[in-house]
Backbone bond lengths (Angstrom), bond angles and torsions (degrees), N, CA, C in turn:
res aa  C-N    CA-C-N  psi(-1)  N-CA   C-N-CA  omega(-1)  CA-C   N-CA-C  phi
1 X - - - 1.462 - - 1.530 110.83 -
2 X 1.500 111.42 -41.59 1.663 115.75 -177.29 1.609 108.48 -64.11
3 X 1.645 121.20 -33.37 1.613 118.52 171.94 1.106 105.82 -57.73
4 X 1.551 118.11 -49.77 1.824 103.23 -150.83 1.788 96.07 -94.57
5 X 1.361 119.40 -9.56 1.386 93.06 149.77 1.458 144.93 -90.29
6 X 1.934 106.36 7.23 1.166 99.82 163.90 1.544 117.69 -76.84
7 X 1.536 108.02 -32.97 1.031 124.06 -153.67 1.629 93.43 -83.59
8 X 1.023 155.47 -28.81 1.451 140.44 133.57 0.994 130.68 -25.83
9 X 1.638 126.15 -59.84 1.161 131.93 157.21 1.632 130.41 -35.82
10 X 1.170 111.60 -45.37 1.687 129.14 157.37 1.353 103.89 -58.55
11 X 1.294 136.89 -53.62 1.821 127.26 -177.76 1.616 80.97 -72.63
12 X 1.116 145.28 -67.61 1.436 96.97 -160.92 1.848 142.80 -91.08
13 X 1.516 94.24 -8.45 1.848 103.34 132.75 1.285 125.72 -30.79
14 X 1.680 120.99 -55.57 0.925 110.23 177.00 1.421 137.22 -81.41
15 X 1.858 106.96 -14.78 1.469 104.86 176.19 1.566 105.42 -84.24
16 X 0.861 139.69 -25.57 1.420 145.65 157.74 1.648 111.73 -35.70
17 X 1.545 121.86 -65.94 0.961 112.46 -165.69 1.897 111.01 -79.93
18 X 1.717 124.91 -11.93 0.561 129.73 -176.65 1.856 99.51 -89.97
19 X 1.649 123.74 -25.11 1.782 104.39 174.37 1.491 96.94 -75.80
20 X 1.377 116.37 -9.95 1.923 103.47 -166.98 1.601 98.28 -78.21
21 X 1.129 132.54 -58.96 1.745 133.39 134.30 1.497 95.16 3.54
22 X 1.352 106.48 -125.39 1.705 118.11 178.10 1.550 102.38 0.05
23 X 1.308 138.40 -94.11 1.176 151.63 174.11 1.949 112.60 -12.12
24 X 1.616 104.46 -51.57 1.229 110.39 -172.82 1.342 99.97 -81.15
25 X 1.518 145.57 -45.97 1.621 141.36 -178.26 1.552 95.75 -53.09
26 X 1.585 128.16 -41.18 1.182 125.00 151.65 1.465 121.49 -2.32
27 X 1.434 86.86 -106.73 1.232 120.22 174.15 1.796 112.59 -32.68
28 X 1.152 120.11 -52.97 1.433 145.20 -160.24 1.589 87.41 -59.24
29 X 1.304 123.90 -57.25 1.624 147.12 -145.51 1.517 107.73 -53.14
30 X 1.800 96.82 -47.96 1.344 116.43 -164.89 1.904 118.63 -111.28
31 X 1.509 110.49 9.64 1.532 132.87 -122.99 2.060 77.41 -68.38
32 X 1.816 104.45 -42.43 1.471 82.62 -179.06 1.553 128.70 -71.44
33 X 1.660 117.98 -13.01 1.169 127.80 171.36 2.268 104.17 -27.21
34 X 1.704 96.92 -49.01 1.327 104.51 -161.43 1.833 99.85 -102.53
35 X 1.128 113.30 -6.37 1.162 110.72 178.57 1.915 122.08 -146.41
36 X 1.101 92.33 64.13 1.504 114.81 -160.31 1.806 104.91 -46.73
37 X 1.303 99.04 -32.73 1.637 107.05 167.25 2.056 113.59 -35.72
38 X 0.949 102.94 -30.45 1.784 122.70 -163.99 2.070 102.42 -72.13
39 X 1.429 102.35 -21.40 1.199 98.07 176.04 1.354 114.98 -88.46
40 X 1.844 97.50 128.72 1.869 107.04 -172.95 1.713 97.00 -105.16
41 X 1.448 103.77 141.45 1.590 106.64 168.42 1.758 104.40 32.78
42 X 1.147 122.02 48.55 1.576 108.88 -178.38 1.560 138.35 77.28
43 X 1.350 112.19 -14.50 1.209 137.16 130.69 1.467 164.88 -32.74
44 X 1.164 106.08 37.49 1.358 123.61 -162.69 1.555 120.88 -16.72
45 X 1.480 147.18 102.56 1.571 128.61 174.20 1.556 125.64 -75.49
46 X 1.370 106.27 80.50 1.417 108.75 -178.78 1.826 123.07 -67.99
47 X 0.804 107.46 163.92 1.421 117.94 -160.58 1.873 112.94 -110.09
48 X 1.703 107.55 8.48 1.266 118.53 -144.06 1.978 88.73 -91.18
49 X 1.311 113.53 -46.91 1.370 99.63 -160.88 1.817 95.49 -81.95
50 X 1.146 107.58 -19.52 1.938 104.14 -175.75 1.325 103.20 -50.84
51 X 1.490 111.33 -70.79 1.306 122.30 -176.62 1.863 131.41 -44.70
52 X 1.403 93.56 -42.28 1.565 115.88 -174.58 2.105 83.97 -73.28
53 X 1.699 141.34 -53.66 1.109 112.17 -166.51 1.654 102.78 -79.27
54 X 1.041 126.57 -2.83 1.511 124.64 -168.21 1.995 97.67 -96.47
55 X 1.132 119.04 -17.93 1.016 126.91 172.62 1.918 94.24 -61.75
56 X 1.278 110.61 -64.87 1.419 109.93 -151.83 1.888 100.02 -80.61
57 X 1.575 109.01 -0.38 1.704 95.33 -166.52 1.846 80.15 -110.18
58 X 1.305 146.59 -8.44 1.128 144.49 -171.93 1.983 103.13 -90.31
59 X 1.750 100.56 -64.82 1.694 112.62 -175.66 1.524 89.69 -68.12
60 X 1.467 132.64 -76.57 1.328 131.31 -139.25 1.862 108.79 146.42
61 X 1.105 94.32 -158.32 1.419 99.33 -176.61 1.437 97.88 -74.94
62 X 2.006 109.21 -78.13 1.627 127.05 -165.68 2.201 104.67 -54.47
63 X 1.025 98.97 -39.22 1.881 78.27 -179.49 1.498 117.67 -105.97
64 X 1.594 90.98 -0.22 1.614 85.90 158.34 1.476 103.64 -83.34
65 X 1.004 136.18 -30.51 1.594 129.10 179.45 1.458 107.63 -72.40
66 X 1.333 132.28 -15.64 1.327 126.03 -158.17 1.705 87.27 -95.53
67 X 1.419 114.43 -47.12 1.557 132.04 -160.56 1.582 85.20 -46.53
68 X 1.595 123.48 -60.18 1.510 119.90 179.96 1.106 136.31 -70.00
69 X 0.939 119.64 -15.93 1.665 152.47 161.80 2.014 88.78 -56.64
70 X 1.045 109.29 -96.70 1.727 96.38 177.13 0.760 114.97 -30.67
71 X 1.413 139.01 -93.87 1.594 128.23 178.35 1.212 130.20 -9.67
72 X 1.649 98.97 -44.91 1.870 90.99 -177.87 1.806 104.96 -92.44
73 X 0.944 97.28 8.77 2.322 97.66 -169.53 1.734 76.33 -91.40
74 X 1.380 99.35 -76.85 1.789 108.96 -168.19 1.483 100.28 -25.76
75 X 1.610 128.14 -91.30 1.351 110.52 -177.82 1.384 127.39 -32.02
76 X 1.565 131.63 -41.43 1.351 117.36 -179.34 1.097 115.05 -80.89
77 X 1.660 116.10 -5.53 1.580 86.56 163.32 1.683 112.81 -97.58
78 X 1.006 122.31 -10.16 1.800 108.25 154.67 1.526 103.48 174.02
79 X 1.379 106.54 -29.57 1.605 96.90 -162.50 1.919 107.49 -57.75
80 X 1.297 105.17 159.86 1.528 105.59 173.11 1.269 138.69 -83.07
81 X 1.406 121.26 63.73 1.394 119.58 -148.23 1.716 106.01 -120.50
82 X 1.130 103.91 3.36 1.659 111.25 -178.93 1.847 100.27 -90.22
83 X 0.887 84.52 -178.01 2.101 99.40 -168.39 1.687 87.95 -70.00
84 X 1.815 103.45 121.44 1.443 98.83 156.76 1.622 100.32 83.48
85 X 1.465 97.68 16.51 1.594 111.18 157.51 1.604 99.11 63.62
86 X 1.146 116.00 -15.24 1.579 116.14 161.39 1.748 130.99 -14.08
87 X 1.182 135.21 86.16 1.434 119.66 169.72 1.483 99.85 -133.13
88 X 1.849 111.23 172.19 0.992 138.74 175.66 1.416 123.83 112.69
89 X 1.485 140.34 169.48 1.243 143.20 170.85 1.438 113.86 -10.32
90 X 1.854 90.03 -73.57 1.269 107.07 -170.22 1.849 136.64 -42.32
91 X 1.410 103.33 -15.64 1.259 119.15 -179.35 1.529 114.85 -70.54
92 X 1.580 115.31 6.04 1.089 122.95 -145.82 1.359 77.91 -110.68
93 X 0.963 154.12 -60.25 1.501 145.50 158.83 1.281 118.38 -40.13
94 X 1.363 138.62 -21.40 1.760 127.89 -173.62 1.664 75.26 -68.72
95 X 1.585 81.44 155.92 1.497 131.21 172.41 1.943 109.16 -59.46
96 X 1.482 100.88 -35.54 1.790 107.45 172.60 1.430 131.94 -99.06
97 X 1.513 105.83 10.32 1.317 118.33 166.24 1.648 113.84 -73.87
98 X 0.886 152.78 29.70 1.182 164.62 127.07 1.409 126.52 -65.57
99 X 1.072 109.09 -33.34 1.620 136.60 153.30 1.713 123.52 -44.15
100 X 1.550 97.71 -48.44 1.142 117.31 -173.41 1.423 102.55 -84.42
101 X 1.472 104.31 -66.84 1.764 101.70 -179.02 1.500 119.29 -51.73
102 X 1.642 125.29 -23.09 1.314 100.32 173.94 1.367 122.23 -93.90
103 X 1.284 116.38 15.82 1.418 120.88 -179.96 1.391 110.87 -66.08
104 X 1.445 105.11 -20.62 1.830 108.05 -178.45 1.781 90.21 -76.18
105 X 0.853 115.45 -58.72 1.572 126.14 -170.98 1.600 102.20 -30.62
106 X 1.475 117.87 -74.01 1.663 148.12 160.03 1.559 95.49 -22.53
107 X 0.727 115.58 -67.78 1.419 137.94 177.95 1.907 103.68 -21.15
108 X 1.542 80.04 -77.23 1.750 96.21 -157.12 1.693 95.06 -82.15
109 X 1.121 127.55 -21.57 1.862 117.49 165.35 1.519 105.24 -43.18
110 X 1.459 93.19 -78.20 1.315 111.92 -158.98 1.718 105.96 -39.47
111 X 1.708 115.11 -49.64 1.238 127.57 161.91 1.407 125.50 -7.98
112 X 1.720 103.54 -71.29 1.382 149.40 -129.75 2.108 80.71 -95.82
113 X 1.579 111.05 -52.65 1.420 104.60 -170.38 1.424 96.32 -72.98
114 X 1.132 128.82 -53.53 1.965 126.42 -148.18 1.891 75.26 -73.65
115 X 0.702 132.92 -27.77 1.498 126.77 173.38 1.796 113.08 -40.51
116 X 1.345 117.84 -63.37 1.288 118.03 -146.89 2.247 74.86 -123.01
117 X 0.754 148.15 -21.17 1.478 129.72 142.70 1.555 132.90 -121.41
118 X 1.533 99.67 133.59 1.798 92.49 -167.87 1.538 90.00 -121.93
119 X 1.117 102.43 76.25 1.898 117.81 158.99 1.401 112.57 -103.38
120 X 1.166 154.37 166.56 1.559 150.23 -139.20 1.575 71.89 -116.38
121 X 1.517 144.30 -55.40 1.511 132.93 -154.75 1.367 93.61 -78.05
122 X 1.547 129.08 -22.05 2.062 109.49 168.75 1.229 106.39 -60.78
123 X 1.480 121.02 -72.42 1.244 109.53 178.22 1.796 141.22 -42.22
124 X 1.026 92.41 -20.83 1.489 101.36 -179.51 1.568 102.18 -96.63
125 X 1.548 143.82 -18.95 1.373 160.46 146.82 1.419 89.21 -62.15
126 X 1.208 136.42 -76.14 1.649 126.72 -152.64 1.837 96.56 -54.64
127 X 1.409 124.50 -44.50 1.283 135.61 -169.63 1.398 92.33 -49.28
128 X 1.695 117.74 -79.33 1.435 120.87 -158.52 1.657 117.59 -63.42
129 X 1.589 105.20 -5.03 1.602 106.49 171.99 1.194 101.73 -87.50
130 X 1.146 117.85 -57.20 1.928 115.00 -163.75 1.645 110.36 -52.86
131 X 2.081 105.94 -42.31 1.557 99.15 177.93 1.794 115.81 -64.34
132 X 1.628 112.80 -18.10 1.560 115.68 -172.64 1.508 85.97 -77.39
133 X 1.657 112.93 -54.43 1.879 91.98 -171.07 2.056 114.73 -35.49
134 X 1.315 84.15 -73.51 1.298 84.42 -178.89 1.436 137.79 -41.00
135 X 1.502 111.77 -42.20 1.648 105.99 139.50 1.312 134.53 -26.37
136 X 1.265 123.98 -79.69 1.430 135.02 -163.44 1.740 82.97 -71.45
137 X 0.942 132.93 -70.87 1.663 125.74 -154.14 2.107 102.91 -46.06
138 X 1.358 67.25 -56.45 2.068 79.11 179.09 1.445 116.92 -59.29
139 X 1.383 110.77 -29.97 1.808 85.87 177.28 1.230 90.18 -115.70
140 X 1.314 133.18 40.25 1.459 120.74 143.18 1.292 109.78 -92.77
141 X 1.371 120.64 -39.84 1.284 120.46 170.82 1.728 125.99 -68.36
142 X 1.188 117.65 -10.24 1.384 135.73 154.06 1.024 115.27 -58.78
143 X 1.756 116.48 -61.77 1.445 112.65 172.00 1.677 137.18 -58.28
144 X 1.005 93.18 -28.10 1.513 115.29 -171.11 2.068 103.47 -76.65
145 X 1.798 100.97 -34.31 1.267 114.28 -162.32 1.722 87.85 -71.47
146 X 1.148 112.07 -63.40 1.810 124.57 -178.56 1.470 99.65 -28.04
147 X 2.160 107.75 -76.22 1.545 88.49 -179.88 1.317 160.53 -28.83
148 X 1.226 106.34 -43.74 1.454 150.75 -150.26 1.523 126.33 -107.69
149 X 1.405 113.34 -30.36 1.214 118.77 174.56 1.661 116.05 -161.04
150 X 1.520 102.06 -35.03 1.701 103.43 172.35 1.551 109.46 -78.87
151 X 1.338 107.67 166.03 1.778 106.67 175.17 1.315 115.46 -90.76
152 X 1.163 115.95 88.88 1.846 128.97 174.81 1.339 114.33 -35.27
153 X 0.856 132.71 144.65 1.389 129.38 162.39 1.287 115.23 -82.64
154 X 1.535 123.63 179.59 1.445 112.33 -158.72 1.414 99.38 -103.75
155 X 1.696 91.46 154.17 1.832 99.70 -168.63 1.364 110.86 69.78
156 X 1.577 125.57 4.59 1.289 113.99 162.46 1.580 129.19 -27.50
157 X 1.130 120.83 134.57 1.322 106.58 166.09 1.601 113.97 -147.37
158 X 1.487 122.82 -171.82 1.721 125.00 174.28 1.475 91.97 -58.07
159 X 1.584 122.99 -54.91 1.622 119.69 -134.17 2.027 85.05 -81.53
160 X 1.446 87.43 -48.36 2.147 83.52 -177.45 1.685 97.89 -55.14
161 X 1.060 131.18 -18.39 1.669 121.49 -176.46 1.822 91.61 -76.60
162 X 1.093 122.26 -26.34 1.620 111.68 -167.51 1.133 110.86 -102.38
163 X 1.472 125.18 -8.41 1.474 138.23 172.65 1.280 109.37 -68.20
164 X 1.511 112.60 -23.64 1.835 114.20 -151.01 2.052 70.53 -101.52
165 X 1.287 129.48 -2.86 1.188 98.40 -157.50 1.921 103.14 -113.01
166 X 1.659 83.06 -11.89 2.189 95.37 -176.35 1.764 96.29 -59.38
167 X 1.406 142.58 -21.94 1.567 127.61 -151.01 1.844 97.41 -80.80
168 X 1.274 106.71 -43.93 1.322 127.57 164.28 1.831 142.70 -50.27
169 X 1.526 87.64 -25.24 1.169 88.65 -155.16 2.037 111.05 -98.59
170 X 1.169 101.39 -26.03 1.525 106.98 158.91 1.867 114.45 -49.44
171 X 1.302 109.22 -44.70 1.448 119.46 170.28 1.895 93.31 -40.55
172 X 0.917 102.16 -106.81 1.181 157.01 175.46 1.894 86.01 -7.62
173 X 1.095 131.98 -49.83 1.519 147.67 173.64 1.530 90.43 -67.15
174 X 1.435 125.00 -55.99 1.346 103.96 -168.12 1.413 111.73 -67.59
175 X 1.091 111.56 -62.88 1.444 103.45 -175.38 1.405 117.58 -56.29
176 X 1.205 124.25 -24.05 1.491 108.97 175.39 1.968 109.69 -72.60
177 X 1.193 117.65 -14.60 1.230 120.95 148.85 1.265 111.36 -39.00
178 X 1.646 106.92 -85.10 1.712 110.63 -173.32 1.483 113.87 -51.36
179 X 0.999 117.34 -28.06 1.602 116.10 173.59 1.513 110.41 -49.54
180 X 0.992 103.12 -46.01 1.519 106.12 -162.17 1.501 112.20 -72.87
181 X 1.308 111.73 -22.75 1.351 127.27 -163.45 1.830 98.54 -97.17
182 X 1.076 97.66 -43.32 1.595 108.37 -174.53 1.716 99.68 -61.66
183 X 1.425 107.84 -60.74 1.303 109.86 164.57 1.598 143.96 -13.66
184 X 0.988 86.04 -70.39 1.598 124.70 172.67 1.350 114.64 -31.24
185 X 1.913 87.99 -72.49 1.734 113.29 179.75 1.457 90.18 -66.63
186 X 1.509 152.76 11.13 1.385 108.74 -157.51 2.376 68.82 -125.48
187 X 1.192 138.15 -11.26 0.603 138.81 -99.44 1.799 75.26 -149.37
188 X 1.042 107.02 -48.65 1.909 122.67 165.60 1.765 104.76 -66.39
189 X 1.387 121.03 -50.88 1.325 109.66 172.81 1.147 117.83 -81.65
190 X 1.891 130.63 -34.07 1.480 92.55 -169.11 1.412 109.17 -115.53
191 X 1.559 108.04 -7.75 1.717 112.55 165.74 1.395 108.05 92.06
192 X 1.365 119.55 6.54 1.105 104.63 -169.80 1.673 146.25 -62.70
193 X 1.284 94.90 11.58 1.425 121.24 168.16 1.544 130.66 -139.34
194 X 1.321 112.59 119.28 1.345 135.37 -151.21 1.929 108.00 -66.81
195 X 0.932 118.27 115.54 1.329 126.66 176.69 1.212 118.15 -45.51
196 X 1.741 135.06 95.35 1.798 109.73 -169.31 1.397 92.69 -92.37
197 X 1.444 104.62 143.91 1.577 132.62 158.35 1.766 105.43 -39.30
198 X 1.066 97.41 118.25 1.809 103.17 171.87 1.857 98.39 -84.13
């Protein structure tokens, strides 16, 4: 009886810390909605990919992937939790839903490395891979979305799909820096991911 009530207790540790995740890509999505100060030169500073790789370098690989996994189910089924209060099906066609779906991906790398090394330079390496996954996956899937079904603009191309993506992406490098670092330290106090034996 004393195993399977620890071992309950741990499943629900873990769905907890994985809706507080969910909750923060939330939060992250819309962050200038509440803090309008956050917009640079026209540029909105969203909070969506920080959170989604700090999800996977804080839980691990599996509930950092799950933490995004909610986030992206919850919005498609209606609530408004995507950038621009955006939810439902339909988001499944914009051109930046690719963004969203690989955050589970981002997610479980970053996971998968602070997993099998917990040196302050993995985490801060697991950070700058999971935000590059999500780059390259996301504006490939941007590009591909334009061709194919959204209305491209003219002279569209791969490299103009990565142009729309350089204003962003220094952001987006820094903080996945601090992620890694924030991580780390958060990762020394509460352990929340188990050291595997090499």
């Amino acid at each position: 009886m004393e195993t399977i009530s620890k071992t309950s207790n741990l499943k629900t540790i873990d769905l907890v810390y994985s809706a507080l995740f969910a909750t923060l890509i939330m939060i992250g999505a819309n962050i200038t909605t509440f803090a309008p100060f956050l917009v640079v030169g026209g540029v909105p500073i969203t909070l969506q990919t920080f959170f989604a790789v700090l999800a996977g370098l804080v839980l691990g690989s599996r509930k950092g992937a799950i933490a995004c996994t909610v986030y992206m189910l919850i919005g498609l089924a209606g609530a408004p939790v995507f950038a621009q209060f955006m939810g439902g099906p339909s988001i499944l066609l914009k051109p930046t839903f690719g963004f969203i779906a690989t955050f589970i991906i981002s997610a479980y790398v970053a996971g998968l490395i602070v997993e099998h090394f917990q040196t302050r330079i993995a985490y801060v390496t697991a950070a700058l891979t999971a935000t590059a996954i999500n780059y390259v996956l996301g504006t490939t899937w941007m590009y591909f979305a334009y061709k194919l079904w959204a209305a491209a603009p003219d002279g569209f191309s791969y490299k103009m799909a990565w142009l729309w993506m350089l204003p962003p992406m220094p952001k987006d490098i820094i903080l996945a820096i601090f992620a890694g670092f924030f991580a780390f330290r958060i990762q020394k106090t509460l352990k929340l991911i188990p050291i595997k034996q090499k």
